[in-house]
DSSP file (Angstrom, degrees, kcal/mol; ACC not computed):
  #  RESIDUE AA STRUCTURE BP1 BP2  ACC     N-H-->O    O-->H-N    N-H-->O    O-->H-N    TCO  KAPPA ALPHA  PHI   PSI    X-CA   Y-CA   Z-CA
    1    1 A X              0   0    0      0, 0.0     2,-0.3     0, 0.0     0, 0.0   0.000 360.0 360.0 360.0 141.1   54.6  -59.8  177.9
    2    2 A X        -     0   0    0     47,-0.0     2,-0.4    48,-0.0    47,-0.1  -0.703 360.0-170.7 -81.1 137.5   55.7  -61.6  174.6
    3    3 A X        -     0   0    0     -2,-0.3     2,-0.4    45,-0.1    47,-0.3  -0.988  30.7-110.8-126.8 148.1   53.9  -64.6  173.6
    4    4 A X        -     0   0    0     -2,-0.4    45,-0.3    45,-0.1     2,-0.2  -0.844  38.4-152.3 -65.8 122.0   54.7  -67.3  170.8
    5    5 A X  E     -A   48   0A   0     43,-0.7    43,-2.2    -2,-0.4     2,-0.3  -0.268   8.3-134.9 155.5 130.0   51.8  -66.6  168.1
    6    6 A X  E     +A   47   0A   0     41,-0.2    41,-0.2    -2,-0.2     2,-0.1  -0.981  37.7 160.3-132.4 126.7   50.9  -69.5  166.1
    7    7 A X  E     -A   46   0A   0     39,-1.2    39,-1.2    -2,-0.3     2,-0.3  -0.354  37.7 -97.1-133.3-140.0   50.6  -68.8  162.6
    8    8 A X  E     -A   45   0A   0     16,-0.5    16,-1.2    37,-0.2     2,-0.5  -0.977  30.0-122.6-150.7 119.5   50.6  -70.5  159.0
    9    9 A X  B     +C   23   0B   0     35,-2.3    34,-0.7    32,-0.3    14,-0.2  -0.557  36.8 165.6 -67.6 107.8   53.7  -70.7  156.6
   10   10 A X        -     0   0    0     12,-3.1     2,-0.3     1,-0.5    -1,-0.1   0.742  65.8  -2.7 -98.1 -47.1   52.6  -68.8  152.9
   11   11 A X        -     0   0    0     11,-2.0    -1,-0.5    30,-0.1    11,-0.2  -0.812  54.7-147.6-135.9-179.0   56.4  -68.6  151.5
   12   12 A X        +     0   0    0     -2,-0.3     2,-0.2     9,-0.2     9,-0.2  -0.791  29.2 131.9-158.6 105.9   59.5  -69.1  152.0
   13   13 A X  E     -E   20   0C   0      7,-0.7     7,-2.7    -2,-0.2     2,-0.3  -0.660  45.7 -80.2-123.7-163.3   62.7  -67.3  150.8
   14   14 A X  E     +E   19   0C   0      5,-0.2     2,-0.4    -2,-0.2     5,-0.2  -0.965  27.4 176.3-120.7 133.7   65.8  -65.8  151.5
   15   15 A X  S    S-     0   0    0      3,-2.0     3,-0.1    -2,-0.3     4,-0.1  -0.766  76.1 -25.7-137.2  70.1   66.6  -62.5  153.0
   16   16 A X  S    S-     0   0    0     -2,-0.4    -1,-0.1     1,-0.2     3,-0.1   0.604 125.3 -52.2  91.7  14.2   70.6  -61.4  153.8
   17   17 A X  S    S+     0   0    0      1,-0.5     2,-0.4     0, 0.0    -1,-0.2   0.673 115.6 129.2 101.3   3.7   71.5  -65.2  154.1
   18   18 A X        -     0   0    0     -3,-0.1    -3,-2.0    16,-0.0     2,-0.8  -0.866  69.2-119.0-108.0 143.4   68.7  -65.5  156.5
   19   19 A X  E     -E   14   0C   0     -2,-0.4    15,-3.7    -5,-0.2    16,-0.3  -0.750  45.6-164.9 -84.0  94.0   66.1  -68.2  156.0
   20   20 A X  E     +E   13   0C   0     -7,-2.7    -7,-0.7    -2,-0.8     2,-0.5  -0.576  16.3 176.9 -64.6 127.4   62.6  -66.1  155.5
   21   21 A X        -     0   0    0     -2,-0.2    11,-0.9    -9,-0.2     2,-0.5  -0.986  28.7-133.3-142.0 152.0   58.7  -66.7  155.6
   22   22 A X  E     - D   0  31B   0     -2,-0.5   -12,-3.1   -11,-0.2   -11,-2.0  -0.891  29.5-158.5 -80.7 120.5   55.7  -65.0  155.3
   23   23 A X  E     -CD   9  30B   0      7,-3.2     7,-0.9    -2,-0.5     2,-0.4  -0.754   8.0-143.8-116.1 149.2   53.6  -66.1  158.0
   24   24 A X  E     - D   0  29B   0    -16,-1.2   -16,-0.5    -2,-0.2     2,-0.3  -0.960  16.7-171.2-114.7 121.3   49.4  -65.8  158.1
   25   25 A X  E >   - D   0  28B   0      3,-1.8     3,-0.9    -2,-0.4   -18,-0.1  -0.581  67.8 -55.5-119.9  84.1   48.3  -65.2  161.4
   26   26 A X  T 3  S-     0   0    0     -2,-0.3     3,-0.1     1,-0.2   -19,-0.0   0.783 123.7 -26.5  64.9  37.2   44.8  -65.4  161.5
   27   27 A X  T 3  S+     0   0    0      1,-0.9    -1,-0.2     0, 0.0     0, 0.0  -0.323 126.9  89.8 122.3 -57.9   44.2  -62.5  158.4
   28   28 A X  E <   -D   25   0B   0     -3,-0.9    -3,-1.8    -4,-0.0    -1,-0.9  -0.260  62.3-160.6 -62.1 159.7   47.6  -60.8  159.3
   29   29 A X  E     +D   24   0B   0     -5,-0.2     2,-0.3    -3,-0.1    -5,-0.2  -0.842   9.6 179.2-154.9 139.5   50.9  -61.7  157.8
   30   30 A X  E     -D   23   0B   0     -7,-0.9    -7,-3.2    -2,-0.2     2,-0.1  -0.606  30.8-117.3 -97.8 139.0   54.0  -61.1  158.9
   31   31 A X  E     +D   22   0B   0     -2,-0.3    -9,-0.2    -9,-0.2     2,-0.1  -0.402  41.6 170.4 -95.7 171.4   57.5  -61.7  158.0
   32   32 A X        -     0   0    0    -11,-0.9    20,-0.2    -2,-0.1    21,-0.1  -0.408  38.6 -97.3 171.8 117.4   59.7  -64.0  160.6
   33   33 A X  B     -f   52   0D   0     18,-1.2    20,-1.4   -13,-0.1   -13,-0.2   0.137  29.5-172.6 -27.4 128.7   62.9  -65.7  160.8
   34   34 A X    >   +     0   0    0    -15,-3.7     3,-1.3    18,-0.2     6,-0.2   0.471  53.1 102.6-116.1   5.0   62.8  -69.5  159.9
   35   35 A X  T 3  S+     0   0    0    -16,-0.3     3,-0.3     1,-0.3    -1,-0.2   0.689  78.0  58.7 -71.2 -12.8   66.5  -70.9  160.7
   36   36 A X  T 3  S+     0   0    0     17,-0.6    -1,-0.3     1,-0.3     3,-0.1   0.143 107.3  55.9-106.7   9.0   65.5  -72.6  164.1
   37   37 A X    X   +     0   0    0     -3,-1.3     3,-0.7     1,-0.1    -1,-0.3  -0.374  56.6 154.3-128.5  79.9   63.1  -74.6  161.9
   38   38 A X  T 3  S+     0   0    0     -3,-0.3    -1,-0.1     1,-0.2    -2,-0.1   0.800  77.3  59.3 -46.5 -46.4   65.0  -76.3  159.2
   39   39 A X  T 3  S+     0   0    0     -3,-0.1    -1,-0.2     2,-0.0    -2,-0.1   0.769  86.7  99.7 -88.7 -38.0   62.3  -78.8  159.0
   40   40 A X    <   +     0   0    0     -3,-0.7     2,-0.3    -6,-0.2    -3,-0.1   0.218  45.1 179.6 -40.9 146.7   59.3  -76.3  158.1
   41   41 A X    >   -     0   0    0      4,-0.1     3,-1.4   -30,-0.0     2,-0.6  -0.898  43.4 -55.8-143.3-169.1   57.9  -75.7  154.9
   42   42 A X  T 3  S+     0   0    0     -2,-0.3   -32,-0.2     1,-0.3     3,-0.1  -0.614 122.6  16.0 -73.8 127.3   55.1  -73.6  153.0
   43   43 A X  T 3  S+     0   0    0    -34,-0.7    -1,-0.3    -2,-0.6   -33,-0.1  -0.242  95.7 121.3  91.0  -6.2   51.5  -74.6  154.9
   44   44 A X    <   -     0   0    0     -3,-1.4   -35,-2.3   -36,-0.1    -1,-0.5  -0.254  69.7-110.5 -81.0-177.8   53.0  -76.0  157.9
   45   45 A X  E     -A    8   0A   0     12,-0.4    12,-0.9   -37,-0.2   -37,-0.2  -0.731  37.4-176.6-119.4 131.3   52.2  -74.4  161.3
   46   46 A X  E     -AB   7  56A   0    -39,-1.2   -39,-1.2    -2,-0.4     2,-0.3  -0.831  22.2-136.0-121.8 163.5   55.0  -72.2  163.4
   47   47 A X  E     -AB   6  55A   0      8,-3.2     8,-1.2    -2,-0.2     7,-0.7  -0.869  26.7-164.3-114.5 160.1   55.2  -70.4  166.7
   48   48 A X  E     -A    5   0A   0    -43,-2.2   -43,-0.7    -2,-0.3     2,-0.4  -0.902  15.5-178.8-131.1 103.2   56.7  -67.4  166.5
   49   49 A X  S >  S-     0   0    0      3,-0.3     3,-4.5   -45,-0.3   -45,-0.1  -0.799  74.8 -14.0 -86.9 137.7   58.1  -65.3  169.1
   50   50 A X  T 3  S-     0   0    0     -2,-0.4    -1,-0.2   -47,-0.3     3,-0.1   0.852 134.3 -46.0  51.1  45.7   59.8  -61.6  168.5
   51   51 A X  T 3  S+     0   0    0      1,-0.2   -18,-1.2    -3,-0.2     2,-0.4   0.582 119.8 103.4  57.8  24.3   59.9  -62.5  164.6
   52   52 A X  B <   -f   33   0D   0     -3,-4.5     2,-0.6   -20,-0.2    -3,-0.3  -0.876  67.9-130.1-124.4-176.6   61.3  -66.0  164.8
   53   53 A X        -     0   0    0    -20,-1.4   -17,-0.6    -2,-0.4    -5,-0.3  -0.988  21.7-178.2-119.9 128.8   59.9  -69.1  164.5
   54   54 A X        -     0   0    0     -7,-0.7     2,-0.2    -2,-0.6    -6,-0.2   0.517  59.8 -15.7-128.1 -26.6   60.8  -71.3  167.4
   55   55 A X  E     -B   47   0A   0     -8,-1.2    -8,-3.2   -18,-0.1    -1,-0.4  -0.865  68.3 -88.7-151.7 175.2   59.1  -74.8  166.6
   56   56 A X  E     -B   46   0A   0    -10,-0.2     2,-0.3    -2,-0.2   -10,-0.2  -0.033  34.2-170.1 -37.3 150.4   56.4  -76.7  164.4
   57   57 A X        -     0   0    0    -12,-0.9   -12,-0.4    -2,-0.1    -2,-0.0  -0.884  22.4-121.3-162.5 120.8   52.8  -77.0  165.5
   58   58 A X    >>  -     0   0    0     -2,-0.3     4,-2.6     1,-0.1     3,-0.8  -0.260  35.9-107.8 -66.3 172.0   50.0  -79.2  164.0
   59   59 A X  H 3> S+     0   0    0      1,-0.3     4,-1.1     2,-0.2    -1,-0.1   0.875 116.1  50.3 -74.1 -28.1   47.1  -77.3  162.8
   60   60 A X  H 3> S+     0   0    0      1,-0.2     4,-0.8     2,-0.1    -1,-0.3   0.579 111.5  47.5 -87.4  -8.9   44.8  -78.2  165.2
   61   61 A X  H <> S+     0   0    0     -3,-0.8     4,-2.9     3,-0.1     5,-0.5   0.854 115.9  48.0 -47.2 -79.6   47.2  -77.4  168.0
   62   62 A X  H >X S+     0   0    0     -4,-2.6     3,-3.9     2,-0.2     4,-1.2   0.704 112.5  46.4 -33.6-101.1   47.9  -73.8  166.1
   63   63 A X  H >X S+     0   0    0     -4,-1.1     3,-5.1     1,-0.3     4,-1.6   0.511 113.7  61.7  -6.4 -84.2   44.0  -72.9  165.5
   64   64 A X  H 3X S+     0   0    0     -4,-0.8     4,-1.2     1,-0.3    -1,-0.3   0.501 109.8  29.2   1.1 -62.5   43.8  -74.0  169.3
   65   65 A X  H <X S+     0   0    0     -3,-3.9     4,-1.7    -4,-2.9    -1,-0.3   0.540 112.8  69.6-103.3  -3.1   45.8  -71.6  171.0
   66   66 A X  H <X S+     0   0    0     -3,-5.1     4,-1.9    -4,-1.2     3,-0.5   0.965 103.9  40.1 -59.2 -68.9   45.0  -69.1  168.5
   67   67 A X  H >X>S+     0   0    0     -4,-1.6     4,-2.0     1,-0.2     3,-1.4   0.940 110.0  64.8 -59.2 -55.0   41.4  -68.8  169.7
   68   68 A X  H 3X5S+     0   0    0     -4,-1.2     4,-2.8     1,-0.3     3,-0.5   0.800 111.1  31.8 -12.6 -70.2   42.7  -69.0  173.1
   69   69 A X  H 3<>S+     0   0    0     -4,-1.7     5,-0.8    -3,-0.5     6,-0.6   0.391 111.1  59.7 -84.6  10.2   44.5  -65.9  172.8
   70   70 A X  H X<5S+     0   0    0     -4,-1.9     3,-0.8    -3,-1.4    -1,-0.2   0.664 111.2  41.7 -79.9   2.5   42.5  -64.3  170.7
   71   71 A X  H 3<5S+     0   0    0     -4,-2.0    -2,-0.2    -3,-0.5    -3,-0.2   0.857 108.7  62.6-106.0 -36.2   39.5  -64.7  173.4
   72   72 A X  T 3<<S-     0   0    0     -4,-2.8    -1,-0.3    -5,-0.5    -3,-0.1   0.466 118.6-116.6 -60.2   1.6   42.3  -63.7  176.5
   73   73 A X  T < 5S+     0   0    0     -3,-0.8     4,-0.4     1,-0.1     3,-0.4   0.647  79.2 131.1  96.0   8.2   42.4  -60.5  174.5
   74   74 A X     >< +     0   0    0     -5,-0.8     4,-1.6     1,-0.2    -4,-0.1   0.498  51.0  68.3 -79.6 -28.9   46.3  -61.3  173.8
   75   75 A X  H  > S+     0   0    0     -6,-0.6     4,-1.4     2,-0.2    -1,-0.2   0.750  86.3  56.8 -97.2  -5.9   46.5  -60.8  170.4
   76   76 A X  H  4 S+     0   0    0     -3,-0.4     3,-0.4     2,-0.2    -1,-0.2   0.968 112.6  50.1 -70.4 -50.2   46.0  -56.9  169.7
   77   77 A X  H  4 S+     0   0    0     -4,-0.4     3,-0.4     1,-0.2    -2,-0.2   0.762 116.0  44.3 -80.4 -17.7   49.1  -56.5  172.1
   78   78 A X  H  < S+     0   0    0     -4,-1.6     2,-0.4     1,-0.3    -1,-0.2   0.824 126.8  23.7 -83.2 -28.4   51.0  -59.3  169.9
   79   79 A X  S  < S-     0   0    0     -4,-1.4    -1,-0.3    -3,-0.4    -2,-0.1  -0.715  75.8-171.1-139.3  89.2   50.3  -58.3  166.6
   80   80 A X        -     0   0    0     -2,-0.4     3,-0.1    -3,-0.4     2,-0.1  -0.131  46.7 -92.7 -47.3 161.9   49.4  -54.3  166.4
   81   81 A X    >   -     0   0    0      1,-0.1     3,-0.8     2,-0.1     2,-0.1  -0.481  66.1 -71.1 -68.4 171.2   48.0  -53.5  162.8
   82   82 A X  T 3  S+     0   0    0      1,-0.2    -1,-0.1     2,-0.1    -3,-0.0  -0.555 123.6  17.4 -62.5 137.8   51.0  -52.3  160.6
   83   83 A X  T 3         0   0    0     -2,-0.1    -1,-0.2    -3,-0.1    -2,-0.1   0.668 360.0 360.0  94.5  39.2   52.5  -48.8  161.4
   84   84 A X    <         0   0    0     -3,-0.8    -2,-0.1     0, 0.0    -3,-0.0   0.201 360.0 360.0 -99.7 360.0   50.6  -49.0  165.1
């Protein structure tokens, strides 16, 4: 199962005409599409499903359902280390 993965905005560029960030997810970071949030910027809080980011989240929301799934055991299957 996929879940949206609430992470932390570090940057923001552009990548083939596609709107880019580097996202911090709790120590990890991750690249992830950012056009379906115009409105983000660098520190604000995304979900991200399948590399995009699909809305805004305040921080205490993010943190929130971050410890949630990390304690349902959710997040090794959402974010393998790199090259797993």
């Amino acid at each position: 199962m996929c879940l949206a993965i609430p992470g932390r905005i570090l940057e923001i560029g552009m990548a083939e005409g596609v709107r880019v960030g580097r996202i911090e997810f709790g120590g990890i970071v991750r690249q992830a599409c950012l056009n379906f949030v115009p409105e983000a910027g660098v520190g604000d809080y995304v979900m991200v499903h399948v590399g995009f980011a699909i809305s805004r989240v305040d921080r205490q929301e993010a943190e929130r359902t971050y410890e949630m799934l990390k304690s349902a055991g959710m997040l090794e299957q959402e974010l393998p280390a790199e090259g797993s």
